[in-house]
FIMITI-274234 format. One record per residue (C-alpha): residue number from 0; residue in three letters; x, y, z. Coordinates in Angstrom, 3 decimals. Layout:
REM FIMITI-274234
   n res       c1       c2       c3
 NUM ALA        X        Y        Z
...
This chain:
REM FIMITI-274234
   n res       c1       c2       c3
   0 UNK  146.691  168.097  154.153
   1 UNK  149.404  165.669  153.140
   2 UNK  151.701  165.649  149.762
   3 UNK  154.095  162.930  148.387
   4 UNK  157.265  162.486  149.875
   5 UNK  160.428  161.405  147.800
   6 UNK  162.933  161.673  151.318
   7 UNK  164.250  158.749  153.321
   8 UNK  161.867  155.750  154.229
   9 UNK  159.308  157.057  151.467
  10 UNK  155.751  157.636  152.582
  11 UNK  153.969  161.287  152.947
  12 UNK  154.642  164.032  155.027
  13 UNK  151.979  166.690  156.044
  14 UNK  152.922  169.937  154.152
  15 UNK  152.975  173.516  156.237
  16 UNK  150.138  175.901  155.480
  17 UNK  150.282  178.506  153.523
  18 UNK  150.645  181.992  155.447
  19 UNK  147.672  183.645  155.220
  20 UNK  148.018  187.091  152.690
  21 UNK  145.284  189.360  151.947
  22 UNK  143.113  187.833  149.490
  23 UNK  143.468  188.549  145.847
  24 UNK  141.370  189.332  143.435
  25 UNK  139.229  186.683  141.752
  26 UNK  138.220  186.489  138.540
  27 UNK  134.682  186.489  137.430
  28 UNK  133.212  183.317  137.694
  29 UNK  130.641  181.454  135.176
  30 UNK  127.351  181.871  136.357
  31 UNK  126.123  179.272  138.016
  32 UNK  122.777  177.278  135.963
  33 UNK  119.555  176.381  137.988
  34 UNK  120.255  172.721  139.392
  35 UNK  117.477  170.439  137.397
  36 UNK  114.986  169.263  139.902
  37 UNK  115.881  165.483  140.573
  38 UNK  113.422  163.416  138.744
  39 UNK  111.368  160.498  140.694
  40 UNK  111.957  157.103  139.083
  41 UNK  109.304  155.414  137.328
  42 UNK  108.842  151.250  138.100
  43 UNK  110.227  149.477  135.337
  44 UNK  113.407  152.163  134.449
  45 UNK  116.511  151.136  134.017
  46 UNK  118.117  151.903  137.167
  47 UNK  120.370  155.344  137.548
  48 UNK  124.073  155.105  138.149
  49 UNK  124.940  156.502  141.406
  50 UNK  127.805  159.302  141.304
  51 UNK  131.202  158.163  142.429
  52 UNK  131.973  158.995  145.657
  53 UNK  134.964  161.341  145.297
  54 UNK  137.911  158.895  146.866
  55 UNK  140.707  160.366  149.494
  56 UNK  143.317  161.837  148.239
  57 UNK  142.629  161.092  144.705
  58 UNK  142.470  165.065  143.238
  59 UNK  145.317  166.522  142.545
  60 UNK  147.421  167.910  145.739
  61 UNK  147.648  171.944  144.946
  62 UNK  151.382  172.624  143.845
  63 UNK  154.152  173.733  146.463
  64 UNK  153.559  177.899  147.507
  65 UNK  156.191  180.039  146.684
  66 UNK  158.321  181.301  149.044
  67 UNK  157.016  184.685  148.518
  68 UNK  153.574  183.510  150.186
  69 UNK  151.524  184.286  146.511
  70 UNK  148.667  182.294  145.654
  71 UNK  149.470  180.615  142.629
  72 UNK  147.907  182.362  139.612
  73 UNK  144.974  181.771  138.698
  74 UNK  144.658  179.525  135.767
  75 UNK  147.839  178.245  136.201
  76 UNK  148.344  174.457  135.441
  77 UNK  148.813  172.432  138.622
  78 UNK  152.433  170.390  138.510
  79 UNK  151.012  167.146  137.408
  80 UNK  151.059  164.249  140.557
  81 UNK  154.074  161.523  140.359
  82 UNK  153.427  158.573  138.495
  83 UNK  151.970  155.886  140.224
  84 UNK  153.861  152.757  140.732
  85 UNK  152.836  149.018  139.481
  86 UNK  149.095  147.790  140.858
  87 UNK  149.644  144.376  142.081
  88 UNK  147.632  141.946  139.786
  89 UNK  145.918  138.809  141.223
  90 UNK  146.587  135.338  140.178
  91 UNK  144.051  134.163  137.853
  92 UNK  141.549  131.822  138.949
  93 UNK  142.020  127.910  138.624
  94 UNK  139.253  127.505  136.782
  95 UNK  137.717  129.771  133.455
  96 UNK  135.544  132.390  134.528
  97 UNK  133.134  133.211  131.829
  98 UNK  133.331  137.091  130.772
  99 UNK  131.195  139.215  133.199
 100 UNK  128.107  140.550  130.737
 101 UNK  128.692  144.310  130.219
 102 UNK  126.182  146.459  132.115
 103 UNK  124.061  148.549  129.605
 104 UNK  124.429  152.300  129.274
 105 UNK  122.872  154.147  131.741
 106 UNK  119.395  155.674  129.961
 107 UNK  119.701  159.456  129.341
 108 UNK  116.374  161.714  130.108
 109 UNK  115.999  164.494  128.525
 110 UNK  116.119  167.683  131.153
 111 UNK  113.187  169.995  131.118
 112 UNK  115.640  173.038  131.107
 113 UNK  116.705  172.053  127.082
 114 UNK  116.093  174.323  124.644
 115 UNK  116.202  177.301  127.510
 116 UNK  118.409  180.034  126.837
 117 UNK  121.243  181.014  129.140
 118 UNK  120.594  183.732  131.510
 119 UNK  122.289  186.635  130.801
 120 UNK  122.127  188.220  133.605
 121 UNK  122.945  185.482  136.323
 122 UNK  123.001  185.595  140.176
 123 UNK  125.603  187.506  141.268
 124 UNK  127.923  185.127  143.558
 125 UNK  129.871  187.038  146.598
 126 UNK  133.126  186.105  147.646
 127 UNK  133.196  184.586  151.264
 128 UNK  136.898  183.557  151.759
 129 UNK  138.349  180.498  151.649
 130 UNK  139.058  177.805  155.129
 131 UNK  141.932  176.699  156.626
 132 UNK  143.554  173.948  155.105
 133 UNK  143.947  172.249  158.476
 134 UNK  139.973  171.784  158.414
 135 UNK  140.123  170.146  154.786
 136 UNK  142.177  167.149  156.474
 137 UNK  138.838  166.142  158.761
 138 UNK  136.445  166.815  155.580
 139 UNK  139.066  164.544  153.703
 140 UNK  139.741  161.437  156.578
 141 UNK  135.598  161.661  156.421
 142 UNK  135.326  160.960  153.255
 143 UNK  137.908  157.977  153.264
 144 UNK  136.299  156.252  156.060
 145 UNK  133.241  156.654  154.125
 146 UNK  135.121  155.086  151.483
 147 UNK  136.465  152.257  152.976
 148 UNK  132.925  151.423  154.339
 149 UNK  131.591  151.804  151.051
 150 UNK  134.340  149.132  149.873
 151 UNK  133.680  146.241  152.855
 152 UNK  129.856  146.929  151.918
 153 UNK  130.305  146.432  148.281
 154 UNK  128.052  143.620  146.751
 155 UNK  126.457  142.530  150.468
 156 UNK  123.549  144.394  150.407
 157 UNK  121.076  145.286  147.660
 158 UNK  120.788  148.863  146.189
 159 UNK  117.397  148.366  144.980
 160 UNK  117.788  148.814  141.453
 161 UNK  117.603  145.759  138.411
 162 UNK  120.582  145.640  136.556
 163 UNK  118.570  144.373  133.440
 164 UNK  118.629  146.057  130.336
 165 UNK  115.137  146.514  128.464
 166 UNK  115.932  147.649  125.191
 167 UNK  111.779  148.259  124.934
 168 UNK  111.898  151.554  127.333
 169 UNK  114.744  152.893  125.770
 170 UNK  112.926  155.568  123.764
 171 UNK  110.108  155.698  126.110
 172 UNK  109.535  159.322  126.705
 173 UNK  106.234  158.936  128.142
 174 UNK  106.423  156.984  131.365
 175 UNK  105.709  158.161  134.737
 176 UNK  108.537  158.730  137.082
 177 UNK  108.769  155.635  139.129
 178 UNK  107.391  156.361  143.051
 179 UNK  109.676  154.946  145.927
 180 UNK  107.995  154.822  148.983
 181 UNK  109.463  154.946  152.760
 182 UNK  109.578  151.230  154.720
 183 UNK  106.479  152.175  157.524
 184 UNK  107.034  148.417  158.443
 185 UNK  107.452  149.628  162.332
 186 UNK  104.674  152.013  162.230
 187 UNK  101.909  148.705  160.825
 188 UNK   99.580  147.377  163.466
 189 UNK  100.329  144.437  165.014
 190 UNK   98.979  141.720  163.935
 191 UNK   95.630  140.438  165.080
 192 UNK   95.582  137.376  167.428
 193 UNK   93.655  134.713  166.209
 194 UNK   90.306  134.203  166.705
 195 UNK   89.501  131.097  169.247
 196 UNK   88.100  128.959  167.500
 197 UNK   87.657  126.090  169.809
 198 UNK   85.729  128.077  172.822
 199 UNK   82.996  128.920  170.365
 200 UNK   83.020  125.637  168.860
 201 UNK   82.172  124.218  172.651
 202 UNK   79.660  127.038  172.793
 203 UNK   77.706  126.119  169.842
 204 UNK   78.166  122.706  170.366
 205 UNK   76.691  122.681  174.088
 206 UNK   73.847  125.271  172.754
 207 UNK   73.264  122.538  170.295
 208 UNK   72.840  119.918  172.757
 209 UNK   70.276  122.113  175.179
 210 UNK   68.295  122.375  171.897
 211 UNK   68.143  118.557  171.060
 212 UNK   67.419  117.977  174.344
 213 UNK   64.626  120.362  175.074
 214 UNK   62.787  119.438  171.314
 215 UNK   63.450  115.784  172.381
 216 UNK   61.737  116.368  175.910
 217 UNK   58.345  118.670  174.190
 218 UNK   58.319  115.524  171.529
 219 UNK   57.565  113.138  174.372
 220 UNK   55.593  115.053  176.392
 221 UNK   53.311  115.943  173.551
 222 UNK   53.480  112.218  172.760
 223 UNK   52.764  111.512  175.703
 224 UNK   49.313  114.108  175.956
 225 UNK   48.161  114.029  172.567
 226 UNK   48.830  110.089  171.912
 227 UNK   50.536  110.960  168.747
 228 UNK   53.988  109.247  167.411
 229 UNK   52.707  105.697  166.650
 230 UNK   50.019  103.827  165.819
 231 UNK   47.918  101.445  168.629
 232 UNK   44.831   99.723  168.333
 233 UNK   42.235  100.020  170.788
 234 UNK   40.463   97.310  173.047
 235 UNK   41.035   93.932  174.611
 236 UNK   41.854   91.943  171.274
 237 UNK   40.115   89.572  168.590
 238 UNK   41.787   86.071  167.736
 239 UNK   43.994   84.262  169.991
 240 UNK   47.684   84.401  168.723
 241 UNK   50.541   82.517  170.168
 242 UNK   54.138   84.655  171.144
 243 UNK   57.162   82.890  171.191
 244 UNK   59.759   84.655  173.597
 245 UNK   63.177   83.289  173.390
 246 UNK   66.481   83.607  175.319
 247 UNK   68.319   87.012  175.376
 248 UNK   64.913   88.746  173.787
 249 UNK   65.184   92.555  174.445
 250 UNK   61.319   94.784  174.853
 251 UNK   62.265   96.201  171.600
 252 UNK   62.652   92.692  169.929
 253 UNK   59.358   91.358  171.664
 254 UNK   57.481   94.315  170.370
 255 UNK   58.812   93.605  167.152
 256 UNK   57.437   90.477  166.864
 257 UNK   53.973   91.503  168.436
 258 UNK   53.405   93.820  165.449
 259 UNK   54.433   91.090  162.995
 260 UNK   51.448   89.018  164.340
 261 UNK   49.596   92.020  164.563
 262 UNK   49.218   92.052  168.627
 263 UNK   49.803   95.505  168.484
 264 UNK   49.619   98.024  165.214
 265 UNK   53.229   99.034  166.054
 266 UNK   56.447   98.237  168.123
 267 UNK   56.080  101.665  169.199
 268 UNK   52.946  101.179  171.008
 269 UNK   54.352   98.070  173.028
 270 UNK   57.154  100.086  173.843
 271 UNK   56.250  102.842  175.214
 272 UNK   52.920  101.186  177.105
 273 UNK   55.904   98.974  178.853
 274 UNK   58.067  102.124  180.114
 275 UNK   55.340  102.116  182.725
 276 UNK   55.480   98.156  183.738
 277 UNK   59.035   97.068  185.147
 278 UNK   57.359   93.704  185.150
 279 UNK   57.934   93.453  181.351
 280 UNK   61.945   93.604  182.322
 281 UNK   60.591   89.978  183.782
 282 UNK   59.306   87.866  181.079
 283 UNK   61.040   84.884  181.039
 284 UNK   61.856   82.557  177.326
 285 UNK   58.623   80.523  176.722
 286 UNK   55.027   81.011  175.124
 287 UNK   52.617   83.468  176.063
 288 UNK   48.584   83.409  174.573
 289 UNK   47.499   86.797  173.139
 290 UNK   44.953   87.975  170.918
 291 UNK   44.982   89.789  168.007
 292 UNK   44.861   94.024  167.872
 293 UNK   45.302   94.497  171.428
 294 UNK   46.441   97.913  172.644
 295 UNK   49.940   98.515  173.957
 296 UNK   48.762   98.789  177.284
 297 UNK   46.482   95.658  176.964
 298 UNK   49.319   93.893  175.218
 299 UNK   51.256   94.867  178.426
 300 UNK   48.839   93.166  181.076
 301 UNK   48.235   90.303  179.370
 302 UNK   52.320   89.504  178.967
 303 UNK   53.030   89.631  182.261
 304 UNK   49.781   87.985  183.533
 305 UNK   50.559   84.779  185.080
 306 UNK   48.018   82.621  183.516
 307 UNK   49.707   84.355  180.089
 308 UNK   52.384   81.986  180.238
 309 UNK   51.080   78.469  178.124
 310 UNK   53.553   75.656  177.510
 311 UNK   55.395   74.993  180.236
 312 UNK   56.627   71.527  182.200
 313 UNK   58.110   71.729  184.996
 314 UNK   59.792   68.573  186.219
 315 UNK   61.352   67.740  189.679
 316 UNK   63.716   65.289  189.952
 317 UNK   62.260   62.081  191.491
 318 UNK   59.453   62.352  188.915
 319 UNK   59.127   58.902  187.391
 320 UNK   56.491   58.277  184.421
 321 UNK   53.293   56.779  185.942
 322 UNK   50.769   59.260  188.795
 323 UNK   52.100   58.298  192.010
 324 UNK   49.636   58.283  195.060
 325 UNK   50.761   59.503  198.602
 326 UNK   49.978   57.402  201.831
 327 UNK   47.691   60.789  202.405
 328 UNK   45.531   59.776  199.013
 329 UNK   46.813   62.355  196.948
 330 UNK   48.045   61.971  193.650
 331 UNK   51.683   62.946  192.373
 332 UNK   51.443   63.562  188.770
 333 UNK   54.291   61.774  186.440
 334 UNK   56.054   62.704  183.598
 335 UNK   53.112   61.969  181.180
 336 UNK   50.910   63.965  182.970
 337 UNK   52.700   66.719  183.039
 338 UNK   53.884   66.773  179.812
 339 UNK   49.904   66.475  178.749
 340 UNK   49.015   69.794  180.680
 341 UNK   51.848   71.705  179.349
 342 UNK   50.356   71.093  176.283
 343 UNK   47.309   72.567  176.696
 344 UNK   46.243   76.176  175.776
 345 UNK   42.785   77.387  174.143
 346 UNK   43.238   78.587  170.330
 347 UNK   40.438   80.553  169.700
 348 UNK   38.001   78.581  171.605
 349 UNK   39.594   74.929  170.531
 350 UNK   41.782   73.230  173.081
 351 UNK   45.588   71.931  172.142
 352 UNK   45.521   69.550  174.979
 353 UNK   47.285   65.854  173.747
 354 UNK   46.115   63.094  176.657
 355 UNK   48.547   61.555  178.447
 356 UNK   47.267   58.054  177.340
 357 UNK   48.674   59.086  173.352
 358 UNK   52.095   60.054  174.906
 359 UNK   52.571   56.609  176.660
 360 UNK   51.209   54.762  173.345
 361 UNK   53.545   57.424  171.114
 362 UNK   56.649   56.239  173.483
 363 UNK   56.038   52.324  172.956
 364 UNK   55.683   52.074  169.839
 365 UNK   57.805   54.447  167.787
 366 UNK   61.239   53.818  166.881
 367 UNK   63.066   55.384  169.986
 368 UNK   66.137   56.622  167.939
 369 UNK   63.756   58.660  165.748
 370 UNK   61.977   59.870  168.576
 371 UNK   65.064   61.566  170.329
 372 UNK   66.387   58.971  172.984
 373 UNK   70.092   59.370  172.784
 374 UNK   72.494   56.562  171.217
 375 UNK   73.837   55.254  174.572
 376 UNK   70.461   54.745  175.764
 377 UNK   68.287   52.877  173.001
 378 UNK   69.493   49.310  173.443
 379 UNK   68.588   49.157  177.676
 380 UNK   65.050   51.155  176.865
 381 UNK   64.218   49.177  174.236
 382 UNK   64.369   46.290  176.912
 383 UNK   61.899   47.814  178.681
 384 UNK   58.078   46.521  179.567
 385 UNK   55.557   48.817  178.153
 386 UNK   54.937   52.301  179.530
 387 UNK   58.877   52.071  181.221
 388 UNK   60.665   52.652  177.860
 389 UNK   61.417   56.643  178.414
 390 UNK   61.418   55.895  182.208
 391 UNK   64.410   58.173  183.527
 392 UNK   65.207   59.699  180.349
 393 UNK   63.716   62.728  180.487
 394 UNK   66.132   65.107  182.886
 395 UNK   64.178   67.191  185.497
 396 UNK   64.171   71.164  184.951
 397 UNK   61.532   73.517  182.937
 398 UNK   60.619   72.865  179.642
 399 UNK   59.001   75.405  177.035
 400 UNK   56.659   73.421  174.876
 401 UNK   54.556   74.879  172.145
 402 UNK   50.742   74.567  171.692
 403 UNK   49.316   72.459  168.939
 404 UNK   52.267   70.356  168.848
 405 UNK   51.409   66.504  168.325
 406 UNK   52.777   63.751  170.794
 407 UNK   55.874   62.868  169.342
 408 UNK   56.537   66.308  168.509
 409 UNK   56.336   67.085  172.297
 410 UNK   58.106   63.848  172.838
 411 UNK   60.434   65.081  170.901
 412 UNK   61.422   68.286  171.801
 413 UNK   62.009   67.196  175.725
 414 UNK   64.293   64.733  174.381
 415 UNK   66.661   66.795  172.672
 416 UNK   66.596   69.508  175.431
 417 UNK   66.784   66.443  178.207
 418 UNK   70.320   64.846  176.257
 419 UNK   71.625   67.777  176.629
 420 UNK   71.386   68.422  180.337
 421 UNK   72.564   64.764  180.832
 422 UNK   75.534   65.567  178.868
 423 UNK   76.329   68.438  180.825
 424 UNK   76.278   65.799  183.989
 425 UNK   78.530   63.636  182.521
 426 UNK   77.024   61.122  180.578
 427 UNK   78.078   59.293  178.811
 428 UNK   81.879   59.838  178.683
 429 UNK   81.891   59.963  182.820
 430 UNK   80.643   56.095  182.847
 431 UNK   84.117   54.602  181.590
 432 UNK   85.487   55.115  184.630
 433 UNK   82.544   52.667  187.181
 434 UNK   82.853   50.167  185.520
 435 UNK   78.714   49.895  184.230
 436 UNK   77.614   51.454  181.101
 437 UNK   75.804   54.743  180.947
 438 UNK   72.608   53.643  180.459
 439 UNK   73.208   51.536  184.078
 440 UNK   74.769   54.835  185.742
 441 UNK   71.887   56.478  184.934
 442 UNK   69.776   53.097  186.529
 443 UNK   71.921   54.040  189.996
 444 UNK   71.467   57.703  189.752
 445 UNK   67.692   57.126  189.816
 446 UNK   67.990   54.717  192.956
 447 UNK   69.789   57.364  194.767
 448 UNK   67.056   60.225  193.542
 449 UNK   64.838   58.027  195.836
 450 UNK   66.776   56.463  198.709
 451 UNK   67.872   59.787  200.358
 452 UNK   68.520   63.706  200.955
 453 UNK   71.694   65.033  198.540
 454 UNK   73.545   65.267  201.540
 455 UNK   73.909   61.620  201.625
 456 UNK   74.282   60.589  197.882
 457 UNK   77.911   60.489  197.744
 458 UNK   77.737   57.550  200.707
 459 UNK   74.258   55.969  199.465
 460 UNK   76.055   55.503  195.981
 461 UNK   79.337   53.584  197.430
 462 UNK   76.686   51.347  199.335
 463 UNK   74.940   50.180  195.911
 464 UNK   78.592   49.704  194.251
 465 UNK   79.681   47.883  197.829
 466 UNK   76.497   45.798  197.376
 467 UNK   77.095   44.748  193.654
 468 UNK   81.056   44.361  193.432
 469 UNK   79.748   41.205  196.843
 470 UNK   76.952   40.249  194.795
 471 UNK   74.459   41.152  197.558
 472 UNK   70.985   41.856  196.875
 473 UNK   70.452   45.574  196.936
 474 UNK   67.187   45.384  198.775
 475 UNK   66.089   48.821  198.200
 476 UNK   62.705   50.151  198.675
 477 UNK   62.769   52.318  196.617
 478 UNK   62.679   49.931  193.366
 479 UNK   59.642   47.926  195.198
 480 UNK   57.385   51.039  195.558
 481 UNK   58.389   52.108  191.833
 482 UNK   55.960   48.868  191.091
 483 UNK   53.240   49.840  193.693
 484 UNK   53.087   53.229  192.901
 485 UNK   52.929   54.775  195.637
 486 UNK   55.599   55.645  197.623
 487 UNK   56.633   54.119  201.535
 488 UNK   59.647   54.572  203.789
 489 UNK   58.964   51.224  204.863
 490 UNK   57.416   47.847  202.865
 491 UNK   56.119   45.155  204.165
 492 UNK   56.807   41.678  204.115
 493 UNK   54.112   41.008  201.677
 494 UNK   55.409   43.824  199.167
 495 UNK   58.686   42.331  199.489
 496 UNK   57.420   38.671  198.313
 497 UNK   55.993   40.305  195.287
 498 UNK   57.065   38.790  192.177
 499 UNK   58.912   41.544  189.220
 500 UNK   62.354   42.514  187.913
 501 UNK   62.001   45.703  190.238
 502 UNK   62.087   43.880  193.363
 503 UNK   65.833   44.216  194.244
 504 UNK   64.874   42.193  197.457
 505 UNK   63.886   39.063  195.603
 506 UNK   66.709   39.699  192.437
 507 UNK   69.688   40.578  191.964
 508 UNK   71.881   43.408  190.351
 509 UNK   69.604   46.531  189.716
 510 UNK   66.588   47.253  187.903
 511 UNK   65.945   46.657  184.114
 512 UNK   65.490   50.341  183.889
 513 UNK   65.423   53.765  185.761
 514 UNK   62.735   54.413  188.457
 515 UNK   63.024   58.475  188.333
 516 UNK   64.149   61.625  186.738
 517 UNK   67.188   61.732  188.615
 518 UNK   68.955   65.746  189.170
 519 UNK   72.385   66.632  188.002
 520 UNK   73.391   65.606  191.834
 521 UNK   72.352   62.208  191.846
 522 UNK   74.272   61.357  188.249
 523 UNK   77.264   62.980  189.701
 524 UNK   77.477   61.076  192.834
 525 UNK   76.756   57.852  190.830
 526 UNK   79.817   58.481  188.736
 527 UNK   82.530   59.718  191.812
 528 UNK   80.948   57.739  194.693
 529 UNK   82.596   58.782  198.225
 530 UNK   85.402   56.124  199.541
 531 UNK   84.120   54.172  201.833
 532 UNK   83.075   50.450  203.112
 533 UNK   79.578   50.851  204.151
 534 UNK   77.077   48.449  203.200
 535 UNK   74.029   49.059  204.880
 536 UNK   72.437   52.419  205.426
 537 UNK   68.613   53.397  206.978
 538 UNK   67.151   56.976  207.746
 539 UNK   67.562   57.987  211.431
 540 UNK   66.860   62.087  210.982
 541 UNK   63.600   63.981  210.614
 542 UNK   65.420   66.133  208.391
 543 UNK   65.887   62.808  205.901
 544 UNK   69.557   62.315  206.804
 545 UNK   70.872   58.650  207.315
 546 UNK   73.077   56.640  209.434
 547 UNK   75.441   54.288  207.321
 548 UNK   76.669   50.610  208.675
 549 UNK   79.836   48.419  207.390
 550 UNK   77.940   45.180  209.531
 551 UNK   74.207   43.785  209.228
 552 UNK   74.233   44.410  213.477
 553 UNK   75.453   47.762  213.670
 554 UNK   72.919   48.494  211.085
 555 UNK   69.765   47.217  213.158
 556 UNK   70.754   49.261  215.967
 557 UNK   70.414   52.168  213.672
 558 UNK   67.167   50.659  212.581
 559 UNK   66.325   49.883  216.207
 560 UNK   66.954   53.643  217.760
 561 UNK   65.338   55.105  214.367
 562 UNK   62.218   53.237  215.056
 563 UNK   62.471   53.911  218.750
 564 UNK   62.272   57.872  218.037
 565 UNK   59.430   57.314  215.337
 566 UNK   61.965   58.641  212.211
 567 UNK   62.112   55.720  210.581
């Protein structure tokens, strides 16, 4: 143990022990009272104050021991401890620092032992001894480092208990000690992992899919047993009907437009009669003759039938309007012709045929701006003799045509489509650059339809142009068999003294109008002939090729050897 120290350089010095003496008597002391059983808090008390923790060196230091090694007596008053000196103070805070509220009394319970009367007779309490006063020293430095730990701690952690003051449980006598319970945070479970959610998602979603699949699959294979699902007639048909297919026309849109005519008593039936028939994949933009409640399947066969198709022209290029007879006797059908056929289909036993004759008359005589012939056109075919007027004007290629249309409906129609293709060739805007007008191009193009093999138009047009820009006759015969109607390789002298603005060996300059349908190839080459000085050309190849001259000799040697191998 230590005491104060008044010597030199201040401080404390560690006193000596007392010698130990026999020990003395004691006097009695008090008897000790039963400790009260610590009461358990109740939730919502006030909270307890703690007991001070008794501070190092703060009791009084026992007085100095005689030299006579007594024990002070006992009762004595201790010498009282020096005065302590001045407490530093700290300087006051810059700013005002509003009063600190006062803490509220600490709430007295009442202790069951009140009202008890003291024990007479209490437990007797033996005398021990006392320890050294060297072992107080460790009991006291503990307590000072507990201290000190106590003071660096102070206000850092939370001690659990509210520092607000109910005034409503002050006199509350009857509440339950509050319960305090241990932190078992390290002995909880761990947590759970969470459930996968995505794995069974895929699971249900794939079992899903198996089920769709498989109810989907006994659907159509009971459909397909027990014919139920849709609606179809049954038989061959009734009334004829007329189906128009047109460009880009899926099975589903076909069948849609059988059950609006009542082909079929539902899309459904067409449809799945056709899963069986890849030729339905086939049908080409056109009209087709059908009757009326026809079964899917019969709907089916009579689509794709080839006699099914009604309606349709099909023009080669070459074609010019008149029948043209071969040196064999047979008869090339024109443009009329044609056109009258296509026309044709039976409507419930009545024919929609229109004669070629009422086409021809239809051409002549109705206003050919109203009846579809384009704007660069009508002035040189209105120039024409009878029957010639729409003589070149109609563009080869495959026409749809509808049955039960009139003449100049039909007319019509293959006049608009027919503009269009010669617009896509060039005309008119390609004409500018010859020198001729469109309508005169298109007089050229035919020529060179006629003259040769599509190898050779390039070469066969820059002869005509040759020909005209020297003012030659272009003594093709080509333009006099347009007149005969038939066609020759070779004339004759007496064809060639034939009288008429088509004979290009008796005139000059070209033909009032066209003398074919000439193809896309032929208007090309008439508008970008190939460079060249040839004026004279004759056919000395089997396979219809010819062999071009810049002289009148050189060209009758060609003749000559032509005629000498029995091509020409």
């Amino acid at each position: 143990m230590s005491t104060p120290y008044d010597g030199p350089g201040g401080g404390r010095r560690r006193a000596r022990p007392p010698q130990r003496q026999a020990p003395a008597e004691r006097p009695a002391r008090r008897p000790r009272q039963a400790a009260e059983p610590p009461q358990r808090p109740v939730a919502g008390d006030p909270p307890v104050p703690r007991r001070p923790r008794r501070a190092r060196h703060a009791a009084p230091e026992p007085g100095p021991v005689p030299d006579s090694g007594q024990l002070p007596e006992p009762g004595a008053a201790p010498e009282p401890p020096p005065e302590p000196g001045p407490v530093p103070r700290r300087a006051e805070p810059r700013g005002a620092v509003p009063p600190r509220r006062p803490r509220p009394p600490a709430r007295r319970r009442r202790s069951p032992n009140e009202g008890v009367p003291v024990d007479e007779n209490p437990t007797e309490v033996l005398d021990l001894g006392f320890d050294d006063y060297e072992d107080y020293d460790e009991y006291y430095d503990e307590d000072g480092r507990d201290d000190r730990r106590d003071e660096r701690s102070a206000g850092r952690y939370d001690d659990g208990y509210d520092d607000e003051y109910d005034e409503r449980y002050e006199d509350d006598d009857d509440r339950a000690a509050p319960e305090y319970f241990e932190d078992d945070r390290d002995d909880r479970p761990e947590p759970r992992a969470p459930r996968k959610t995505g794995k069974r998602f895929l699971g249900w979603l794939a079992a899903l899919t198996v089920i769709v699949l498989l109810a989907g699959g006994a659907y159509y294979g009971a459909r397909e047993l027990l014919g139920f699902g849709y609606e179809d007639y049954e038989g061959a048909g009734e009334k004829d009907v007329i189906l128009q297919v047109e460009d880009g026309d899926s099975t589903r849109a076909i069948a849609t437009k059988l059950d609006e005519l009542d082909v079929v008593a539902s899309a459904d039936a067409f449809v799945a009669a056709s899963e069986d028939d890849d030729r339905v994949l086939g049908v080409q933009p056109g009209y087709y003759a059908l009757k009326t409640k026809m079964s899917g399947a019969n709907a089916v066969s009579a689509l794709v039938a080839p006699e099914g198709r009604v309606g349709q022209l099909q023009l080669r290029a070459g074609t010019q309007g008149d029948d043209i007879t071969q040196p064999d006797g047979t008869v090339t059908e024109g443009v009329y012709s044609l056109l009258s056929k296509a026309s044709c289909a039976d409507v419930d036993g009545e024919s929609t045929c229109v004669p070629a004759e009422e086409l021809r008359e239809v051409a002549d005589t109705t206003d050919l701006a109203e009846l579809g012939v384009p704007e660069w056109a009508v002035e040189g075919a209105s120039k024409a003799e009878p029957g010639r007027k729409l003589e070149g004007l109609i563009a080869p290629g495959v026409y749809d045509l509808k049955p039960g249309s009139d003449a100049k409906q039909l007319l019509s129609d293959v006049l608009e489509t027919s503009t269009l293709r010669m617009q896509a060739a060039g005309l008119p805007d390609a004409a500018g650059e010859t020198g001729y007008s469109p309508y005169e191009v298109l007089i050229i193009a035919s020529i060179i339809e006629r003259e040769g093999v599509q190898t050779d138009f390039g070469k066969i047009s820059r002869v005509i142009y040759n020909r005209l820009d020297e003012n030659m006759r272009l003594q093709m015969d080509s333009t006099v068999n347009f007149v005969l109607d038939r066609p020759e390789v070779r004339t004759n002298d007496g064809d060639r003294e034939r009288a008429g603005a088509y004979n290009t060996y008796k005139n000059y300059g070209l033909p009032p109008t066209p003398i074919s349908a000439p193809s896309l190839e032929a208007i090309t080459a008439a508008e970008q002939p190939t460079q060249g000085s040839w004026k004279y050309f004759v056919k000395c190849e089997t396979n219809g090729l010819s062999c071009f001259a810049t002289d009148y000799d050189e060209h009758l040697r060609n003749r000559d050897d032509a005629i000498a191998r029995d091509v020409y």
